[in-house]
N, C-alpha and C positions, 0 to 999 in steps of 0.2 A: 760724554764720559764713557770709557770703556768698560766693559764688564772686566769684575774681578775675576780675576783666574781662581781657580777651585781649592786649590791649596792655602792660597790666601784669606779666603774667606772662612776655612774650615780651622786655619790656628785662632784669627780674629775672633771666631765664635770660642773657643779651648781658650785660649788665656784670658778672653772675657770673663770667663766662668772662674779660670783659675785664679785670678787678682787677686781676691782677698787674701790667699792664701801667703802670699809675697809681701804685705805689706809688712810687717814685722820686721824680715828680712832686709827689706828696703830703709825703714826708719833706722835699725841700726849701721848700714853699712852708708849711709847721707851723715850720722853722727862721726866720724870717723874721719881725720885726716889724713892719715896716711892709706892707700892704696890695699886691700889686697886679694887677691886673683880664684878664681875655680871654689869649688866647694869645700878646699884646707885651706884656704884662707891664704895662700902663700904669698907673704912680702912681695909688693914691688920692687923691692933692694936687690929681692932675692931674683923675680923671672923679669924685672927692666921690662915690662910689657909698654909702658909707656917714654917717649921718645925722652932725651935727655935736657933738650929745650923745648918747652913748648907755650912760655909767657910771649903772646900778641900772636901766635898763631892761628889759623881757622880749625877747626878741630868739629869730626860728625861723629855720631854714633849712631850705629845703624841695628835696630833692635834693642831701643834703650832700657825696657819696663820700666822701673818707677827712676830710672836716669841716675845710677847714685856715682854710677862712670862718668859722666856729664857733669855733676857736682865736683868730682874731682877736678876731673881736666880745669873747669872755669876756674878752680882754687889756686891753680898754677897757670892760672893765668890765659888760658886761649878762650879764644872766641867760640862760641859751643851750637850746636845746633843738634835735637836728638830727635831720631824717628823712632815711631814703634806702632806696630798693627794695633793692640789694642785699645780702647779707649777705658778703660778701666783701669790700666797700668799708670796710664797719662795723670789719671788724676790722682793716682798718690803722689806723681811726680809734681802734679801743679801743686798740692799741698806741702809739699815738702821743700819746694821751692818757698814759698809763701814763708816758712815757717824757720828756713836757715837764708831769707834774703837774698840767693843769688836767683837772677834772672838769666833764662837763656831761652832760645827757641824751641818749643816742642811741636812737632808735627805727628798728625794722627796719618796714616798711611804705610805703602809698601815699601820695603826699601830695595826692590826691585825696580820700583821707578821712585824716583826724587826729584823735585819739582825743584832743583838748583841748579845753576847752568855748570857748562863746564869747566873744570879746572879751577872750583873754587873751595878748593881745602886741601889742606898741607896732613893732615891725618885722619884716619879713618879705622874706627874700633868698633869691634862686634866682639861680647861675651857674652857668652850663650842666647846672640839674640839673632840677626841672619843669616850668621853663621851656619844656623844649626836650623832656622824656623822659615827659611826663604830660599827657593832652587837657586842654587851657586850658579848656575847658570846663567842667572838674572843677576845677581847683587854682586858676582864679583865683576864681573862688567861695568856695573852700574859704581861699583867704589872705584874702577881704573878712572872711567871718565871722568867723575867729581873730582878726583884726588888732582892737584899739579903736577908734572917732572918734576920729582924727584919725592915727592908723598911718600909717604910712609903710613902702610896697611898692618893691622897688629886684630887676630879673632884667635879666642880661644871657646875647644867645645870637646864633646867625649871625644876620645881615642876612638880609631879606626879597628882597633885590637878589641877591644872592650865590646864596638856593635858587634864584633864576632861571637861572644863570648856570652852575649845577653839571652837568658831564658825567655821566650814566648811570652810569661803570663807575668801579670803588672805587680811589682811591689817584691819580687823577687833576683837576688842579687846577681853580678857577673858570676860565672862558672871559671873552673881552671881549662874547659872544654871550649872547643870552637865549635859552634852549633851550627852557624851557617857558612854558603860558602864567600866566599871573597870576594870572588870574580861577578859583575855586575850588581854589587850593592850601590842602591844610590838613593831613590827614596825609600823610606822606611816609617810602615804604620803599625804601632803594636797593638796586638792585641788590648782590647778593654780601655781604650785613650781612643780620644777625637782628634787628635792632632799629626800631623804628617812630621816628619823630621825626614834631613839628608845624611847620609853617610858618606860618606868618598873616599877612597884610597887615598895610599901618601901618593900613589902614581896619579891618580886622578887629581889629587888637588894640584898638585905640582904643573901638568899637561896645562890643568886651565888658569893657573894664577899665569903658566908663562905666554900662552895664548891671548890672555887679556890685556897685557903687558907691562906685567911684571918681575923683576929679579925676585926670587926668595933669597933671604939674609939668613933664615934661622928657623928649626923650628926643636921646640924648649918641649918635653915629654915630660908634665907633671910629675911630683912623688910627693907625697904628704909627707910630716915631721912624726916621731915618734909620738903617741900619747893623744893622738889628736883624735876628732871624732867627728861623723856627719848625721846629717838628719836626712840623708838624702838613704834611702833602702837599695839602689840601683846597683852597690858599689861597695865593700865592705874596706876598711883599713888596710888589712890583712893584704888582698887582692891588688891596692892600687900599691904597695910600700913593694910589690914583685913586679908589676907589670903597671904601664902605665892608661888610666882613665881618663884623662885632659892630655891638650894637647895646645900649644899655641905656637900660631904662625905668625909670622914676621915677612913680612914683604916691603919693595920700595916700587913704586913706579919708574920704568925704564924713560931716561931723559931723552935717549936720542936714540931711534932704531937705526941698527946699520944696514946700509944696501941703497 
């Protein structure tokens, strides 16, 4: 077995710790039939983050935590398979499986590497889970290979604007200031957290989704609804209703390179 890479084993420890914190979270959004996205909760109707058929499909998620993406998907019908580093996530996930009957696969692992062969799933979803917890380096790679021609890649995580924006110290909100600079943001350790996160530019992510080979379709720049409210300190109302804090990307795997 290979040694884990550093990064990997440093979120595995951090959202270990952080689990409980999510379960709550988790049991209400598994209660829940309709879909909805980012930390304002925004309709599916509304950002279409999920494909328009997807009953008998194969369907992954890569970074599931307690999988309530994965309880969707199975509901409309595809075939579900969900990774995620932590083993603490997992097991709200296996209870809450348990406890709303659907079955699906859970794998405890990176999803930098996936122990699926190639070309076996037709979509592939990260919300705030590789997106954001695993070097793009690795996982977007690793979702071209898994996906088929013509797959369909769909991750939402913070704005590229917003890690500009973010003050140093923990629990303290985005600024109207750009604090750091732009140019070579990519991982990112904050202050007073154990956990690593990636940033990338719209250039950098666009470089490597088309390097891996991918088309981008779209990509949807969050805004909250009037009235609405977070528990999240990172990001106030006010802040994301001007500029935006989510972001989701939309990608298809390329069917046929030309040349």
């Amino acid at each position: 077995m290979s040694e884990m890479l550093e990064h990997v084993a440093r979120n595995r420890a951090y959202w270990d710790d952080l689990a409980r914190q999510y379960v709550e979270a988790g049991e209400r959004a598994w209660a829940r039939e309709e879909p909805v996205w980012g930390i304002w909760h925004l309709p599916d109707a509304e950002v279409q983050v999920f494909p328009e058929k997807l009953a008998g499909k194969d369907a992954i998620e890569l970074g599931c935590g307690t999988a309530y993406v994965s309880a969707w998907l199975l509901r409309r019908g595809a075939h579900v398979v969900a990774v995620d580093n932590s083993e603490a996530q997992l097991a709200t996930a296996r209870r809450l499986q348990r406890k709303y009957g659907l079955d699906f696969e859970l794998i405890h692992g990176d999803a930098g590497a996936i122990p699926y062969a190639d070309s076996s799933f037709d979509f592939a979803i990260s919300e705030y889970g590789a997106c954001l917890w695993t070097d793009p380096q690795r996982w977007v790679p690793e979702a071209a290979r898994l996906l088929r021609p013509g797959g369909q890649l769909a991750f939402l995580t913070n704005s590229f604007l917003m890690a500009l924006c973010m003050p140093p110290e923990d629990g303290v909100a985005a600024t109207e200031r750009l604090l750091r600079p732009a140019f070579g943001m990519y991982r990112v350790e904050w202050p007073g957290t154990a956990g690593v996160e990636f940033h990338l530019s719209h250039g950098d992510w666009i470089r490597l989704l088309r390097r891996s080979g991918f088309d981008i379709e779209d990509l949807i720049e969050l805004r909250p609804a009037l009235g609405v409210s977070s528990r999240y300190s990172f990001v106030t109302v006010e802040w994301a209703r001007n500029w935006p804090c989510e972001e989701v990307w939309k990608a298809r795997k390329i069917q046929h390179k030309l040349g």
